[in-house]
C-alpha positions in Angstrom: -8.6 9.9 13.8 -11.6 7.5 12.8 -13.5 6.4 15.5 -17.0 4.4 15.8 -19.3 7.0 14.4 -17.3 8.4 11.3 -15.4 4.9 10.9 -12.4 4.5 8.7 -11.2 7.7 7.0 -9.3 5.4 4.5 -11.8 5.7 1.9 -12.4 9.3 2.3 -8.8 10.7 1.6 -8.6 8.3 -0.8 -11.8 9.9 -2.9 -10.4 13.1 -2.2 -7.7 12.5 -3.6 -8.6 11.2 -7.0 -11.2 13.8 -7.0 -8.0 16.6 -6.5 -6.6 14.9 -9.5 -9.1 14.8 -11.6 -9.3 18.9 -11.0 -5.8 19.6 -12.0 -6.0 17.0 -14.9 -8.8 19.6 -16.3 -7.0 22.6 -15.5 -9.8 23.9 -12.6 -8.2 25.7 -9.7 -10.0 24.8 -6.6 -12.2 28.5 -7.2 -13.3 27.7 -10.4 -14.2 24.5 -9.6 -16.2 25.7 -6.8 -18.1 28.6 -9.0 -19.1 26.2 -11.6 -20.6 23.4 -8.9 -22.2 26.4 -6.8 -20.7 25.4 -3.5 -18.1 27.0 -1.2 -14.1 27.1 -1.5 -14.5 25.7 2.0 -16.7 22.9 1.5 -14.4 21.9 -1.7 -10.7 21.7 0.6 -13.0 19.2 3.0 -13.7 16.9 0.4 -10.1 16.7 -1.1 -8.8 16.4 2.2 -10.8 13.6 3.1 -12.6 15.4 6.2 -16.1 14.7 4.6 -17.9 12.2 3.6 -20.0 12.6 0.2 -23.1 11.5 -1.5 -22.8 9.3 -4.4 -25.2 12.1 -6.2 -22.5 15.0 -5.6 -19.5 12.4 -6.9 -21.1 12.4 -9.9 -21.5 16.2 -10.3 -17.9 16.6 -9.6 -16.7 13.9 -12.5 -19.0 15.6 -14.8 -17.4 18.8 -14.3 -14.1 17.0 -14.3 -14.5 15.3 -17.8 -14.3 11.9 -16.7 -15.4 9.2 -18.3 -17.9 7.4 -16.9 -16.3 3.9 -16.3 -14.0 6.3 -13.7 -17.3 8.0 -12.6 -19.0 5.2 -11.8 -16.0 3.8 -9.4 -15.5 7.1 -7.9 -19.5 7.3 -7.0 -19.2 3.4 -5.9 -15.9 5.2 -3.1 -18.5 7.6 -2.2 -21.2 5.2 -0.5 -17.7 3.7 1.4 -16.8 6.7 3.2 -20.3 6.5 5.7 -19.2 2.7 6.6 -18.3 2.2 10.2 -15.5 0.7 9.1 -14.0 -0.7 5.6 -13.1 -3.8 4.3 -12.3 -3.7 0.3 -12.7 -6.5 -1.7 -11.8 -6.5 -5.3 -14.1 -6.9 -7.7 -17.1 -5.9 -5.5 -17.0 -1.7 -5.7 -14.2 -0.7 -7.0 -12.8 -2.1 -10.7 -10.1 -4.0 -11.0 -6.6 -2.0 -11.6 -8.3 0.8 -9.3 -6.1 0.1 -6.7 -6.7 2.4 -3.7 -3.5 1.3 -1.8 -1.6 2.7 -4.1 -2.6 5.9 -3.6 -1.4 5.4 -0.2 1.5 4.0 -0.7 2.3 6.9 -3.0 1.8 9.5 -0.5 3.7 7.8 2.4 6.3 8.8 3.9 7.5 6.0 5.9 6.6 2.3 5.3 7.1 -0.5 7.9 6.3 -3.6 7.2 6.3 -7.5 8.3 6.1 -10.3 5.9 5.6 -13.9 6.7 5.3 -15.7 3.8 6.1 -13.9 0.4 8.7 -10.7 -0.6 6.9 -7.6 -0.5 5.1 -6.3 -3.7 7.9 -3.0 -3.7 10.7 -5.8 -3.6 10.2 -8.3 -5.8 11.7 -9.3 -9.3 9.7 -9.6 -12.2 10.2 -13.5 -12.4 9.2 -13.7 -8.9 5.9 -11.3 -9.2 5.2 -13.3 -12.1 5.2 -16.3 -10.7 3.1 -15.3 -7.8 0.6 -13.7 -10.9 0.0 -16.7 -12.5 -0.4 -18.6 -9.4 -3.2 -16.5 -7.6 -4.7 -15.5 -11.2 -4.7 -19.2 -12.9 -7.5 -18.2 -15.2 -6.3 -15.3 -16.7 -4.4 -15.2 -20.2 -0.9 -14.2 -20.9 -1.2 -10.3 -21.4 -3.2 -9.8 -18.2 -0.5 -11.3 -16.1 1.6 -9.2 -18.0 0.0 -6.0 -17.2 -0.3 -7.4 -13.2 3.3 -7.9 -13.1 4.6 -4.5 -15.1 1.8 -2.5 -12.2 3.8 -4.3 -9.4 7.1 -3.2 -11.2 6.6 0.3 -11.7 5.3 0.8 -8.1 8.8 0.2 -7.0 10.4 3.3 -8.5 8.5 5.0 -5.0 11.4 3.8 -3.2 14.5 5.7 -5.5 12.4 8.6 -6.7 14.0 11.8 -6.5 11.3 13.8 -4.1 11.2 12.4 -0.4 11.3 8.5 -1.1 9.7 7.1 1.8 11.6 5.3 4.7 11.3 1.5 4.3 11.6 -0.7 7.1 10.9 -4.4 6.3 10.9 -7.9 8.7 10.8 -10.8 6.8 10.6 -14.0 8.4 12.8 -16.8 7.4 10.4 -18.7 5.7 10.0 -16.2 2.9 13.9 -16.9 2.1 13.6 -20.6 1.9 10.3 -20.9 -0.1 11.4 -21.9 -3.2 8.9 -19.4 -5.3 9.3 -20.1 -9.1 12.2 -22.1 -8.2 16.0 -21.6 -7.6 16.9 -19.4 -10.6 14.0 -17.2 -9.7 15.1 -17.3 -6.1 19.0 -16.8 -6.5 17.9 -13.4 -8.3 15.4 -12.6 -6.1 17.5 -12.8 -3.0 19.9 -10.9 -4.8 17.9 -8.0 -5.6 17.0 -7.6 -1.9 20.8 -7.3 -1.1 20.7 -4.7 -3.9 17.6 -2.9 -3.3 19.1 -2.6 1.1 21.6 -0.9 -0.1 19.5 1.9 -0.9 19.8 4.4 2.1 16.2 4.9 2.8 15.7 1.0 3.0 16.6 -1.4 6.0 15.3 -5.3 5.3 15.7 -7.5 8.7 15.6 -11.0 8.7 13.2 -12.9 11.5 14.9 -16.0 12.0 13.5 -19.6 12.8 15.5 -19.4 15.9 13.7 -16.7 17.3 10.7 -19.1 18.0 7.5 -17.4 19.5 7.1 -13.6 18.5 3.8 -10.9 17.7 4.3 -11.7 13.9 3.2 -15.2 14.2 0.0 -14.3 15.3 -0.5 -10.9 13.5 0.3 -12.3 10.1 1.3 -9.8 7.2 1.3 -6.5 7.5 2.1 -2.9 7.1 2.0 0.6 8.6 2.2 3.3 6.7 2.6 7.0 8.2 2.4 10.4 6.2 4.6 13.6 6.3 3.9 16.3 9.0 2.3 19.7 8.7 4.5 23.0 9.5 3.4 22.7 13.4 4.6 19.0 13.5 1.2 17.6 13.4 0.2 14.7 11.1 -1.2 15.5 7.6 -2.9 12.0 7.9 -3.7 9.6 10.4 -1.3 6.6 10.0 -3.1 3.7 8.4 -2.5 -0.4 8.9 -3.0 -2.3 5.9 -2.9 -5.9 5.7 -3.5 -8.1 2.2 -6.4 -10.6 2.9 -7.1 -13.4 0.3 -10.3 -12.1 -0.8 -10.1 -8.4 0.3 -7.8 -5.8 1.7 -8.3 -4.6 5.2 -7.5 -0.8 6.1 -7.3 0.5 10.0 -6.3 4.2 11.1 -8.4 3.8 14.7 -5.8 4.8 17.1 -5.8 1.7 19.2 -5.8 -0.3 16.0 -2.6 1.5 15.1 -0.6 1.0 18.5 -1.5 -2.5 18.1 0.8 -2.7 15.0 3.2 -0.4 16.1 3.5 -2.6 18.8 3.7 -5.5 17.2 6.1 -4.4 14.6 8.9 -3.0 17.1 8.6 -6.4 18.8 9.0 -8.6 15.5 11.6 -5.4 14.3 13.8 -6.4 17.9 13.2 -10.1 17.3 15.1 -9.7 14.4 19.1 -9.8 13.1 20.2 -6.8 12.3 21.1 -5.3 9.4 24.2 -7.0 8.3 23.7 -10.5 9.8 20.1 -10.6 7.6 22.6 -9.6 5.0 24.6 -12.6 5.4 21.9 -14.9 6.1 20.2 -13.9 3.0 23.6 -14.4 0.7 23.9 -17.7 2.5 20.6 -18.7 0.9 21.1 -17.0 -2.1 24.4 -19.1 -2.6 22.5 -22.1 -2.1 19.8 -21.4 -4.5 22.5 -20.6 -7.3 23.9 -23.8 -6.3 20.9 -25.6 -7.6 
């Protein structure tokens, strides 16, 4: 687990993990790969495990190696000087490219996925209309194919949750207020409240619904958020630390210190028994979806 000195192992497991791909991509088992950058089998499993940091200089051996080209390269080396920070706050834009979305690495390799919501449908369950509208809103200067591109990204991520392999176990709160804002208006709201009831179905998937009614709870002063926890080794012990993640307006914040995590956790199963459960969020939603077909 991260703790003052190492800080945030986010972005280390995160560059190991592109690094890992990029071997396979060029056919390199983790021996060859070793020989031809003169270092140790050893010290090459620590770095795409994420249980070392690395020098900006090395990054940049390994991509060469790799093939890549250097717009990838130069990202990858831009990780690399993140992994020594005390702890990490990602903006977009400022290190990494845009489209080089490390959550989604995360999100990938997860294998359960809690997560409140207090203003807006989660990114894995929204509609196209609805994710558009959101696009267009937050990116007002952009033209018509790069919205495009945002929205079809959003879209694809959702196939994590009906994949064959292990999808992961999604648990989601929303509160109220995310059913009654009128996002892109009622058409785009009558199908997106419908698509909820249709993606709860799925048997790996549980949406709650906080309602007004519950009044005072953690979730109104936490905000947004998720947890997201990873499978377990043979012996029961985690593969990776379990990391919080919470979507700012200018950056992304990740936290895996312990007592950053039991915060959340905490926070979640007091929002999570705030809740209705299961079937009365069901109704309430339909209830709201009925009155949005309305008009």
């Amino acid at each position: 687990m991260a703790d003052g000195r190492t800080g945030s192992t986010v972005p280390r497991r995160q560059l190991g993990r592109y690094l890992r791909d990029l071997r396979n991509q060029s056919r390199l088992t983790v021996r060859a790969a070793a020989r031809k950058l003169e270092w140790s089998e050893a010290k090459m499993w620590r770095i795409e495990t994420g249980q070392t940091s690395l020098r900006s200089h090395d990054v940049e051996a390994m991509c060469k190696v790799y093939g890549a080209p250097s717009s990838l390269t130069e990202a990858l080396m831009g990780l690399a000087k993140e992994t020594k920070a005390r702890g990490w706050w990602h903006a977009y834009g400022d290190v990494i490219p845009e489209g080089f979305d490390l959550f989604i690495g995360l999100e990938e390799a997860a294998s359960r996925i809690v997560w409140y919501e207090s203003e807006l449908i989660p990114g894995l369950l929204q509609t196209e209309e609805y994710a558009r509208t959101i696009m267009r809103a937050d990116n007002p200067e952009e033209d018509d194919g790069e919205i495009e591109q945002r929205v079809h990204l959003r879209i694809a991520r959702q196939v994590l949750l009906t994949r064959v392999t292990d999808p992961p176990r999604f648990d989601v709160a929303l509160n109220e207020a995310v059913l009654r804002r009128p996002v892109g208006g009622t058409a785009v709201m009558a199908g997106q409240l419908a698509h909820l009831m249709e993606v709860a179905s799925l048997p790996n998937v549980t949406i709650k619904v906080v309602p007004f009614t519950a009044g005072l709870h953690l979730g109104v002063m936490s905000g947004s958020f998720g947890v997201l926890r990873f499978p377990l080794n043979a012996d029961g012990s985690e593969t990776e630390p379990p990391t919080v993640y919470a979507d700012g307006y200018t950056g992304d914040l990740y936290l895996d210190k312990e007592n950053e995590v039991e915060r959340y956790d905490a926070a979640f199963k007091n929002i999570w028994e705030t809740a209705l459960d299961a079937q009365d969020s069901k109704r309430l939603i339909s209830e709201v979806a009925g009155r949005y077909a309305q008009g």
